[in-house]
C-alpha positions as CSV (number, residue, x, y, z in Angstrom):
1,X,2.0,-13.3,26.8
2,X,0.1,-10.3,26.0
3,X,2.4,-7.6,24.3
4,X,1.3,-4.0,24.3
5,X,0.3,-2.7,20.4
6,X,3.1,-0.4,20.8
7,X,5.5,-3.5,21.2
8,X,3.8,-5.1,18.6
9,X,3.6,-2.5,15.8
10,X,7.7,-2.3,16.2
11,X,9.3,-4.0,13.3
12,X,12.6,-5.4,13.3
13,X,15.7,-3.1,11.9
14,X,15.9,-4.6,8.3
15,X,19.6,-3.5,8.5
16,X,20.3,-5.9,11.2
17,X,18.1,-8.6,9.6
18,X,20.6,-9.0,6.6
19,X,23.7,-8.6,9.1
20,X,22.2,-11.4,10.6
21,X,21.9,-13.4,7.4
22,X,25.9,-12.5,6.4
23,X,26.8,-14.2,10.2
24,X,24.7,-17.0,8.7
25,X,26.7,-17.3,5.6
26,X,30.0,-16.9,7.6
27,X,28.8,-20.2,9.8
28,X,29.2,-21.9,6.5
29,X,32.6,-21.1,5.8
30,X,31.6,-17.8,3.2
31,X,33.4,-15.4,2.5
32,X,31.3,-12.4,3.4
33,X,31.9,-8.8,2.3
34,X,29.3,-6.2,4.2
35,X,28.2,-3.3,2.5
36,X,25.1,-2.9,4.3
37,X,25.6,-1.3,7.6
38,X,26.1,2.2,8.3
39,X,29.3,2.2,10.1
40,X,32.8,3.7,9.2
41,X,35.5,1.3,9.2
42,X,37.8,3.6,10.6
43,X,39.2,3.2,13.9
44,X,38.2,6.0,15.8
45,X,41.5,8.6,15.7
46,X,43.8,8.2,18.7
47,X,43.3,11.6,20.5
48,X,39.7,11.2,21.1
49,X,40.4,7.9,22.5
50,X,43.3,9.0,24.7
51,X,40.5,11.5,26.4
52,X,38.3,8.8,27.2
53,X,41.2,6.9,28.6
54,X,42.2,9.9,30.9
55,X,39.2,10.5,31.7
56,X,38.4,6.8,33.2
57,X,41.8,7.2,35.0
58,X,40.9,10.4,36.8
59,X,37.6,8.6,37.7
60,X,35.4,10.6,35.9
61,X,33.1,7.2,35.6
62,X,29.8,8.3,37.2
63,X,26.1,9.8,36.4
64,X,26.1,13.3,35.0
65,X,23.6,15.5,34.7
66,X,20.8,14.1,32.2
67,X,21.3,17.4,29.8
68,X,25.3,16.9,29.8
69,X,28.2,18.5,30.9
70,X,28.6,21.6,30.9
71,X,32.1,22.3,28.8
72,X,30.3,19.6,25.8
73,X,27.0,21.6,25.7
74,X,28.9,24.9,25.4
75,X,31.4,23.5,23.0
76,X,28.5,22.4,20.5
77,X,26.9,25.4,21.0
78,X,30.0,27.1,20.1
79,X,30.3,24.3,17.0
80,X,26.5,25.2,16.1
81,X,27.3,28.8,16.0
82,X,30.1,29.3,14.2
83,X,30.0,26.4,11.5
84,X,26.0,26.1,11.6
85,X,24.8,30.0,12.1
86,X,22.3,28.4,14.9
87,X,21.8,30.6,16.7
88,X,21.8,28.9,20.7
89,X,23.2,29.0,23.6
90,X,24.2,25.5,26.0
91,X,20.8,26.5,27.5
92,X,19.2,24.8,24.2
93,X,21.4,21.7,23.7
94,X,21.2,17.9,25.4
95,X,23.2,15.4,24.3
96,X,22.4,11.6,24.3
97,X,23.4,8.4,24.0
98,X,23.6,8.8,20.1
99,X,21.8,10.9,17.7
100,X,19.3,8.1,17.2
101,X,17.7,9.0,20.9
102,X,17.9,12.3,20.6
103,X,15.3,11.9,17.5
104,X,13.3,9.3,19.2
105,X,13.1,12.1,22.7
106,X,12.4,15.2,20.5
107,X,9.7,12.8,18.3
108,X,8.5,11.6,22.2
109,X,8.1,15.3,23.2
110,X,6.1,16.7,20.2
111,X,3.8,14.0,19.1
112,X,0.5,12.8,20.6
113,X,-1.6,9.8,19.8
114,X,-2.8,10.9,16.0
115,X,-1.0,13.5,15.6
116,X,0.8,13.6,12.0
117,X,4.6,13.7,10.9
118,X,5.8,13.9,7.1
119,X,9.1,12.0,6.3
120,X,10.1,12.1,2.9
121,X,11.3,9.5,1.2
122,X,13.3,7.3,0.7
123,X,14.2,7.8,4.7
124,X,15.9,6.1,7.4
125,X,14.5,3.0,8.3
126,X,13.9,4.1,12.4
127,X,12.1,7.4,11.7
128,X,8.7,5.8,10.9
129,X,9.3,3.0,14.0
130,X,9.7,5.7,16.4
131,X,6.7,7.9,15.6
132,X,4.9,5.0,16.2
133,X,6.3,4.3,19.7
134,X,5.3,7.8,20.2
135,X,1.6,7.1,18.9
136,X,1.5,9.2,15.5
137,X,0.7,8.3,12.3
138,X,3.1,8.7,9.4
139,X,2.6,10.6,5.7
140,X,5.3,8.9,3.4
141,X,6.2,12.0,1.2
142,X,7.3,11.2,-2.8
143,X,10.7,12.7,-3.6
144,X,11.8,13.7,-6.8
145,X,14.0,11.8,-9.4
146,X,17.2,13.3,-7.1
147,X,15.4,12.0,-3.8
148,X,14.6,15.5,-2.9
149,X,10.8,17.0,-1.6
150,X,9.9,19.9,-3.5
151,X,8.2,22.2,-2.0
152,X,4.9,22.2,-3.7
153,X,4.9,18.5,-2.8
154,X,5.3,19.1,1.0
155,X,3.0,21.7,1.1
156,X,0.2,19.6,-0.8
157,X,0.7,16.9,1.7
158,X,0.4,18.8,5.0
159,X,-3.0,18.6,6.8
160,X,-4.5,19.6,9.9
161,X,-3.0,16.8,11.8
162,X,0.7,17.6,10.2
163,X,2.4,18.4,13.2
164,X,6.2,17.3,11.8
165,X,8.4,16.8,9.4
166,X,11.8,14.7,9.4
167,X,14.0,16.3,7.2
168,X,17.5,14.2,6.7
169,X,20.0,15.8,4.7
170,X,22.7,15.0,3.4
171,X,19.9,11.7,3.7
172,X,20.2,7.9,4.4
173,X,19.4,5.9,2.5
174,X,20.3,7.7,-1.2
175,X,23.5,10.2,-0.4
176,X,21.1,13.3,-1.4
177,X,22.3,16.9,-0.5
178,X,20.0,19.7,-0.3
179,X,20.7,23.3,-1.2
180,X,20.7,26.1,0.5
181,X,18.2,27.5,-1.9
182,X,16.2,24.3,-1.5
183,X,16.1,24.4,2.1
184,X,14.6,28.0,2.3
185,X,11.9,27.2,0.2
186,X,10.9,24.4,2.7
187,X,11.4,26.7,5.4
188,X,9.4,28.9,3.7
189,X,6.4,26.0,3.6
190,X,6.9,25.4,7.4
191,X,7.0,28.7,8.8
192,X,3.5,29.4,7.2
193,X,1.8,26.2,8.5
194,X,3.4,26.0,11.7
195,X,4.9,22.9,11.3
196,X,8.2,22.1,13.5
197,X,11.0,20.0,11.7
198,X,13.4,17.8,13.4
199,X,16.9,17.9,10.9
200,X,19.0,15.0,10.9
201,X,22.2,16.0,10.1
202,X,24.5,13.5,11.4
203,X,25.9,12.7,7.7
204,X,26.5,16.7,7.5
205,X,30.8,16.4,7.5
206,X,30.0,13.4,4.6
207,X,29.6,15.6,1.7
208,X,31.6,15.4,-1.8
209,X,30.0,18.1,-3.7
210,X,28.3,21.3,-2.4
211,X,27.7,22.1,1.3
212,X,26.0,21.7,4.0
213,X,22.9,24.0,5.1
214,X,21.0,24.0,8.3
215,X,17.4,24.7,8.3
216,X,17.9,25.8,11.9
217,X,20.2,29.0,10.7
218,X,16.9,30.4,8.2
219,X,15.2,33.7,10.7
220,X,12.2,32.1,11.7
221,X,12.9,28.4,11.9
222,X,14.2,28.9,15.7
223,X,11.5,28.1,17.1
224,X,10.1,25.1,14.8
225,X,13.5,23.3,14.9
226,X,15.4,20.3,16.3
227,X,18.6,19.8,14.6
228,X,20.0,16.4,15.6
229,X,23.9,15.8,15.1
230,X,25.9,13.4,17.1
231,X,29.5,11.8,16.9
232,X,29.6,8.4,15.2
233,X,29.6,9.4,11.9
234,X,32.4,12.0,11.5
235,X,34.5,10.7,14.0
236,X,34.2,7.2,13.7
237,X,32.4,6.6,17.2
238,X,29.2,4.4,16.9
239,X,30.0,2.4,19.2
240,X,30.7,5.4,22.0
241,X,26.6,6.3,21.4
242,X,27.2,10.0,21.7
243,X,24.9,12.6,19.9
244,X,22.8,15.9,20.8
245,X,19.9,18.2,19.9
246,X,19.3,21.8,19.7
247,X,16.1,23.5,19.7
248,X,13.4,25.3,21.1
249,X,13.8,25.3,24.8
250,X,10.8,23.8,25.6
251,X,11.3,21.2,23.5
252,X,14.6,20.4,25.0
253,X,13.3,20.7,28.9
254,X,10.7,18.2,27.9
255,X,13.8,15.5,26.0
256,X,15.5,16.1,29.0
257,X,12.7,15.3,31.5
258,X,12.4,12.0,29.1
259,X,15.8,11.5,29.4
260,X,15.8,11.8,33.3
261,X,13.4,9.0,33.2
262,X,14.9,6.4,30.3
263,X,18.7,7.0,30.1
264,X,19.5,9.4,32.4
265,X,22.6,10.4,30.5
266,X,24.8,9.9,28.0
267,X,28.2,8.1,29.8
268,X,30.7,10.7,31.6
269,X,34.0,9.6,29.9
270,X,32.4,9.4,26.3
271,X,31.1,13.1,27.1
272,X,34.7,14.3,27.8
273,X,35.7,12.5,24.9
274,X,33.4,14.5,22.9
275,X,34.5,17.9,23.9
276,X,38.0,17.0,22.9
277,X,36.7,15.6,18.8
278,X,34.9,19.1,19.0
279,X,37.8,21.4,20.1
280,X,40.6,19.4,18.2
281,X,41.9,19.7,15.0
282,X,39.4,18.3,12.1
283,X,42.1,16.9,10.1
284,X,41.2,13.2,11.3
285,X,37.9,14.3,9.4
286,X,38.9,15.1,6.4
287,X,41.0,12.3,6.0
288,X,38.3,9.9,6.6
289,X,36.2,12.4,4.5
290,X,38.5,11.9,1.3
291,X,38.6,7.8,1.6
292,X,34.6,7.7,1.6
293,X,35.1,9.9,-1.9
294,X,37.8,7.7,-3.4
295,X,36.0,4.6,-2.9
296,X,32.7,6.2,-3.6
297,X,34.3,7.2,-7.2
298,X,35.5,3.5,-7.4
299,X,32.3,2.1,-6.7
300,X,30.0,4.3,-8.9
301,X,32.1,4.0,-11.8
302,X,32.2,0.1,-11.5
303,X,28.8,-1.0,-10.7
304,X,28.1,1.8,-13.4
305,X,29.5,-0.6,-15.8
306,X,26.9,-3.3,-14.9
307,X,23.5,-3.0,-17.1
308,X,20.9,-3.8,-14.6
309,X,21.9,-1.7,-12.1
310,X,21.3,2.2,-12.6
311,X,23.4,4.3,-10.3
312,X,23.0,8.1,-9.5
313,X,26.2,9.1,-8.0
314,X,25.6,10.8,-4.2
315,X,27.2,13.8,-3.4
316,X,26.9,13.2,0.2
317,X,27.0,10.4,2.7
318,X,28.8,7.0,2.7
319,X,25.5,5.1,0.5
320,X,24.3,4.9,-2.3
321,X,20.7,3.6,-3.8
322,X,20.8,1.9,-7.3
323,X,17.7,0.7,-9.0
324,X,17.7,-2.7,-9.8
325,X,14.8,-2.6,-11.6
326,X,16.2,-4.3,-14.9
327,X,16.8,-7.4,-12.5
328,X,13.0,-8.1,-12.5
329,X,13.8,-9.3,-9.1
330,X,12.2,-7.7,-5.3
331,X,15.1,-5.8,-3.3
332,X,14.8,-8.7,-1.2
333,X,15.0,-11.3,-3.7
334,X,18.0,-8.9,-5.0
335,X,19.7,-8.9,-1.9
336,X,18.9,-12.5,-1.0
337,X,20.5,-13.6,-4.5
338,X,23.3,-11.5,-3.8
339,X,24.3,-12.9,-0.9
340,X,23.9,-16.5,-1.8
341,X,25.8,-16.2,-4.8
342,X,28.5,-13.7,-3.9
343,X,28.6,-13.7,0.0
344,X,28.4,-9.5,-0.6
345,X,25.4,-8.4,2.1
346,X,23.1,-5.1,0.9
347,X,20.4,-3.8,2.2
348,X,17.1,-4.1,0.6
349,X,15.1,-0.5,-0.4
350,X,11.7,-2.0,0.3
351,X,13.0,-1.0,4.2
352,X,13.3,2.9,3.4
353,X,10.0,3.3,2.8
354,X,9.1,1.1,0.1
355,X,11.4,1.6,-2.5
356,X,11.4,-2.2,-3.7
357,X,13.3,-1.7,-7.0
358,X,16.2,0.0,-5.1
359,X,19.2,-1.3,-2.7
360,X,21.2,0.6,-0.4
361,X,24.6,-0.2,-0.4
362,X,27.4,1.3,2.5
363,X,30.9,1.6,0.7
364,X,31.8,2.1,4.6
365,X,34.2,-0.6,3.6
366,X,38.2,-1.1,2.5
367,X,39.4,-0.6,-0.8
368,X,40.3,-4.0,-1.0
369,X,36.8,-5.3,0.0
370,X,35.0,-3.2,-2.2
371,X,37.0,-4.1,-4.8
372,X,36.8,-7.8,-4.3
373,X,32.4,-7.1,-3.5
374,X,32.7,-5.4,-7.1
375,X,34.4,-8.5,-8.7
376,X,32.0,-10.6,-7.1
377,X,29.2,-8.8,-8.2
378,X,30.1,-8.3,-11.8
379,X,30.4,-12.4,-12.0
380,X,26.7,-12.8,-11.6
381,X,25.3,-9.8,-13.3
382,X,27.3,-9.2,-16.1
């Protein structure tokens, strides 16, 4: 069989290679605690779920239009305006089948074959895959000792193929939060070189200290931003795939001509399920909000405790990135020993763009697992 290069250039997810490896383990009677995949262990709350349920009932179970229903588009809008300061209109939103599509349309409508995108990191593991579906080539851009990009560092790494940057804040894998202040500076880089920047903010309600800023919001920026948000994070709905982009308008026509021609659109009853997590009370999120931050305190301070690992505690997301470093073993060799002797499944940082003396561990988990992971854990490394 002769597989197109595109085909063949894809790598596997690294985070569902070691999920794979902890359903090995369980096979053999194991124990196993995951703190590798990005999920909330939530259930997602009741009232969303009730409008999905009415919503099948009423037979609303049928293609919509590929940009999304009206009354979802104009309640992010409305959600992008007054908690963002975006400044759109439902005119300049589509929502897809997760937040992940959206990136991988908006990537598929601004890169050519060759053309260049920066992604800081350490980044998402899927970023650098789907430029190269697209055909572009990828800068890996150094962070700082917080995981951050400083401007003089974007700015010495643009070049005349630069098209875009992925900016993902509060970011995947390390729980980093940028500024406002930091923001505008990039802004500031982007504006003068033309370069458009696609802003990941799906982990944007997961933040423990300081707040969220959207690059989107800076004068200028409107027309050289995506922002990409979607549900599963907040509201506990990854399995639903529901998500959505704002942006330029052009930009959008052309993800939703893609969109017409791959997906079609996201499914009816999980968009009228969406409208109602958006126009509901946000108490069910700041519940879930103050868990993540209680067992984020538990885990940090624990693992703290162990000598070869050396935490920075995030202010944002549900991860966090240790260094391992003192183990004078590979993340994978780390994670592979891990999960051999403990049956507790991390995720290796060679996969976030080649952060080998890292790991990435999701306290997306119980109480009582984490606490029984830490145990574990502390038994083999002291």
């Amino acid at each position: 069989m002769r597989l197109s290069r595109r085909a063949k250039m894809t790598k596997a997810s690294e985070t569902l290679k070691t999920l794979e490896k902890g359903l090995e383990m369980e096979k053999r009677g194991l124990k196993v605690i995951y703190l590798s995949v990005g999920e909330p262990d939530f259930d997602t709350p009741e009232h969303i779920k009730r409008a999905a349920y009415n919503a099948i009932a009423s037979g609303y179970t049928r293609y919509t239009v590929s940009q999304g229903i009206s009354e979802l588009r104009e309640a992010i809008a409305e959600k992008l305006q007054n908690e963002n300061h975006i400044d759109v209109t439902s005119d300049d939103v589509i929502v897809t089948p997760g937040a992940k599509q959206a990136i991988l349309e908006a990537i598929l409508a601004l890169i050519d074959e060759g053309d260049e995108t920066l992604i800081p990191t350490p980044s998402y593991v899927s970023f650098e895959q789907m430029v190269r579906m697209a055909g572009g080539t990828i800068k890996g851009v150094p962070t700082d000792e917080h995981y951050k990009v400083t401007p003089q560092t974007l700015e010495d790494n643009i070049g005349s193929r630069t098209k875009l940057l992925i900016l993902n804040s509060p970011n995947n894998p390390t729980g980093a939060v940028y500024t406002e202040r930091e923001i505008k500076e990039l802004a500031d880089v982007l504006m003068d070189k033309g370069v458009y920047v696609i802003s990941d903010e799906i982990y944007e309600k997961i933040i423990y200290e300081g707040k969220h800023f959207s690059i989107g919001s800076i004068p200028g920026m409107e027309d050289l931003t995506i922002t990409v948000n979607g549900f599963s994070k907040a509201y506990a709905m990854t399995g639903w795939r529901l998500g959505y982009a704002a942006g330029p308008k052009e930009v959008v026509s052309a993800m939703k001509r893609i969109q017409e021609h791959s997906v079609t659109c996201a499914a009816a009853f999980v968009q009228k399920a969406g409208v109602v997590a958006l126009k509901s009370s946000q108490n069910c999120v700041k519940e879930m909000v103050r868990e993540f931050e209680r067992r984020r305190n538990f885990i940090v301070a624990e693992l703290s405790k162990v000598s070869s690992l050396n935490i920075e505690k995030p202010p944002g997301t549900f991860f966090m990135f240790p260094d391992i470093s003192e183990t004078k073993m590979s993340s994978t060799e780390f994670t592979d020993f891990l999960l051999e002797r403990t049956g507790v499944v991390v995720t290796p940082g060679h996969a976030f763009g080649g952060y080998d003396g890292n790991v990435r561990i999701s306290y997306a988990n119980s109480i009582e697992n984490l606490m029984e992971a830490v145990k574990r854990v502390k038994e083999v490394l002291g």
